[in-house]
N, C-alpha and C positions, 0 to 999 in steps of 0.2 A: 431630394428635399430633406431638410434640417428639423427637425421637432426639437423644441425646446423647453424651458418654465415658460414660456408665454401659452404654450398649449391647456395650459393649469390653469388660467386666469381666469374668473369668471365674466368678466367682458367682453374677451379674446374667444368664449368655448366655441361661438356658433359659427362664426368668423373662422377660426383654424381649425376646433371638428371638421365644419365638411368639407376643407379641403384634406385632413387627416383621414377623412373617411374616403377618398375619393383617390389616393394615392395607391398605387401598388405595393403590396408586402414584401416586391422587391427593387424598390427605387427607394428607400428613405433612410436616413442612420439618426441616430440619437444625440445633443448635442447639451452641453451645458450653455451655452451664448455668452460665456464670457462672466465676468463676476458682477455685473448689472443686474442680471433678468432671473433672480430666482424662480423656482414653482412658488404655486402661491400656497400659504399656510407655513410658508420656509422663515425661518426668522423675525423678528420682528418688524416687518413690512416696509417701506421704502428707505434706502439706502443698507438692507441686508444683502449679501453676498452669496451670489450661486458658487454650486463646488460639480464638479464632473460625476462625482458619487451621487447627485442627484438627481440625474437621471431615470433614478428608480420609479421616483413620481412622475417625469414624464412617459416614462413605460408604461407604470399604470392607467394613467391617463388615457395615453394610446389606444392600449388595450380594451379597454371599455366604449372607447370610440370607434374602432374595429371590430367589437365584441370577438376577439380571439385573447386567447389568455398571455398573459406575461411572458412566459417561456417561450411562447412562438413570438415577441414581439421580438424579444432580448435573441434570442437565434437567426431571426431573418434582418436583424440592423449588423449582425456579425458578420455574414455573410454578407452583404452589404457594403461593408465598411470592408473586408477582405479585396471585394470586386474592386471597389470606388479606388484605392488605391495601390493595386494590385500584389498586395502580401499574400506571402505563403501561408499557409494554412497554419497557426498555432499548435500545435498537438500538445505542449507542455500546460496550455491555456486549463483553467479549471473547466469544464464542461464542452472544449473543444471538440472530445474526440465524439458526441453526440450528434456535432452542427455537421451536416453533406459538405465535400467538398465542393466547392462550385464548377458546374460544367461549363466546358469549353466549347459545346456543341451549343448553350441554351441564348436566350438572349442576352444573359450578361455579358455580352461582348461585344454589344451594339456600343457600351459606355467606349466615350471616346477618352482617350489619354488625356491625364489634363498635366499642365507644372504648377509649382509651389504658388502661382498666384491665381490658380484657376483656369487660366487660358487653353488653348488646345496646343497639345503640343506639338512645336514642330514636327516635318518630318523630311528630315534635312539626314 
């Protein structure tokens, strides 16, 4: 699942909280949505433009709706986003060498393959 500035919004909290609360700390990554949907208090309000750096505010967000702190949110969307798309491990990454490498033994390997539009991918 995708978190984004809609999670910010105060129309959206109770609506996307409890499904933010209700997701595992290892099925979700962090998402800007594109330059439509900023967090809210981002810019001058409609027609202002989200950027990927703000993210931050949906972390914290996150966070407080998971009541676990920033660091574990921003560490387990890492890890995450490593699985989801099956990257090697950053070491060069600022704060990489902190985050576990992901096992091979755990569930993260229920995630099935996807390709560039989603799909599952063959297996031809």
């Amino acid at each position: 699942v995708g978190f984004g500035g809609l999670l910010t919004h105060s129309k959206l909290k109770d609506s996307v909280g409890e499904i933010a609360f209700d997701v595992p700390m290892d099925r979700f990554v962090l998402e800007s949505l594109g330059p439509r949907f900023p967090p809210a208090g981002v810019g001058d309000g409609r027609g202002s433009f989200s950027h990927p750096a703000l993210i931050t505010h949906v972390a914290a967000e996150l966070s407080a709706v998971k009541r676990v702190s920033q660091d574990e949110i921003f560490e387990a969307a890492f890890r995450n986003v490593l699985r989801l798309f099956r990257l090697p491990r950053a070491r060069a990454c600022s704060g990489a060498s902190d985050v576990p490498e992901p096992s091979e033994s755990s569930s993260d390997s229920a995630l099935p393959a996807a390709d560039m539009t989603g799909q599952p991918a063959s297996s031809d």
